[in-house]
Every structure is written in structure tokens, then in C-alpha cells.
N, C-alpha and C positions, 0 to 999 in steps of 0.2 A: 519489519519496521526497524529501523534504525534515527536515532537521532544525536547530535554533539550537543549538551547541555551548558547550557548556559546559567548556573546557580540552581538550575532548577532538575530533580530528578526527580522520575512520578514509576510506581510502581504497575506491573506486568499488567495488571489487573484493571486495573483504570484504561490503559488501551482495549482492551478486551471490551470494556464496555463500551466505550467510545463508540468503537467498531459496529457494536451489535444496535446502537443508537442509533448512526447513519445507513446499517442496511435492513432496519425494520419495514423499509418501503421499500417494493420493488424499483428497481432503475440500472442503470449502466454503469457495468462494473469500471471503465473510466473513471466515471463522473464518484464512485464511490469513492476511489481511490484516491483522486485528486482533493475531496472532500474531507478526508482521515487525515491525508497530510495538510491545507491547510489547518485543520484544526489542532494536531497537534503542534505547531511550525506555531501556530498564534497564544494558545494558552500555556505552552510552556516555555515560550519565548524563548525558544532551542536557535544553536548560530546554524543548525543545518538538519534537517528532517527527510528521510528516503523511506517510501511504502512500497510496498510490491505485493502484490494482491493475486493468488496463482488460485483459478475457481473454476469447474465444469459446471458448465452451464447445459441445465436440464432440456433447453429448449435443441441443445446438438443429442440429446443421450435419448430424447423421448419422441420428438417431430420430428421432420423437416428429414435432418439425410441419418439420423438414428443410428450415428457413430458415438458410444459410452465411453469414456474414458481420455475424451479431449479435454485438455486443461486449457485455457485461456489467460496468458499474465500480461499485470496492466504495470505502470509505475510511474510514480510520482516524487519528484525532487523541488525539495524548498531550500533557500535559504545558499549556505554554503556549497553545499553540496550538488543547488543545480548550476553551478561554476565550473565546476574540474570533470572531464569527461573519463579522468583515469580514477578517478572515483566514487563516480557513476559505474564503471565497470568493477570493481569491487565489491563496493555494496551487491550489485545485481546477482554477481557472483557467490555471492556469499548468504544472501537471504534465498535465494531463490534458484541458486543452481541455472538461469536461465540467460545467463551472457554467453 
């Protein structure tokens, strides 16, 4: 996660929870990811919010073709950040090793 602050800076741990709040429910790591960034994008009224979400998902490790060790990345751009494609490739780069 990455965000540009706008007066506002919230500590490590506070995402962490955030996090662990919206994926108490199963659902789509998408739909997770787009959800962590709206909400951090809206309560810390940040000029520019970037999530990247890189998860193995049990259902490729345990059913279906029983291939362990596939990671899956999602990502989510708000604000300033989903404007500039050169830094969208930055971030992506940089959180997640996956540009």
C-alpha cells in the first residue's frame, strides 16, 4: 500500500486492521482490494492512494487443478495516482515486484 498525504498520516497498524476488517468475509480478492483503497483514499483524505494485494488462493493449492504456490495480484489506484501510468508502474514495481 502506498499513499501521498494530504495533512493526514495514520500509522502501519491501523492499515493492518483495516485490512483484516474488510477480509473477515470471504469474497474477491478484487473486490477486497478496490475496497482497502477506497477506504483508505476516503478517510484519510490522501491526494493519491495505490493497494496491491499478492494472495494464493487455497481454492488453486487444494481443488480444482492443485497447483500450491500460485499467487494471484490484484491492484487498485485512487485519487492522483490513478492519473499517471508512469506511476502506476512504479508503485507496482516497487510494492509488489509484479510490473
Amino acid at each position: 500500500m502506498a499513499y501521498l498525504p494530504n495533512g493526514r498520516v495514520v500509522g502501519i497498524s491501523k492499515i493492518v486492521r483495516a485490512l483484516e476488517v474488510l477480509a473477515r468475509r470471504p469474497q474477491l480478492q478484487e473486490r477486497l482490494t478496490a475496497q482497502l483503497a477506497d477506504a483508505l483514499y476516503t478517510s484519510l483524505l490522501a491526494s493519491g492512494v495505490a493497494v496491491v494485494v499478492k494472495a494464493e488462493h487455497l481454492c488453486l493449492s487444494m481443488r480444482g487443478v492443485r497447483k500450491p504456490g500460485i499467487k494471484v495480484a490484484t491492484s487498485a489506484f485512487r485519487g492522483t495516482f490513478s492519473q499517471e501510468p508512469s506511476i502506476q508502474q512504479e508503485i507496482l514495481t516497487q510494492l509488489g515486484g509484479i510490473a
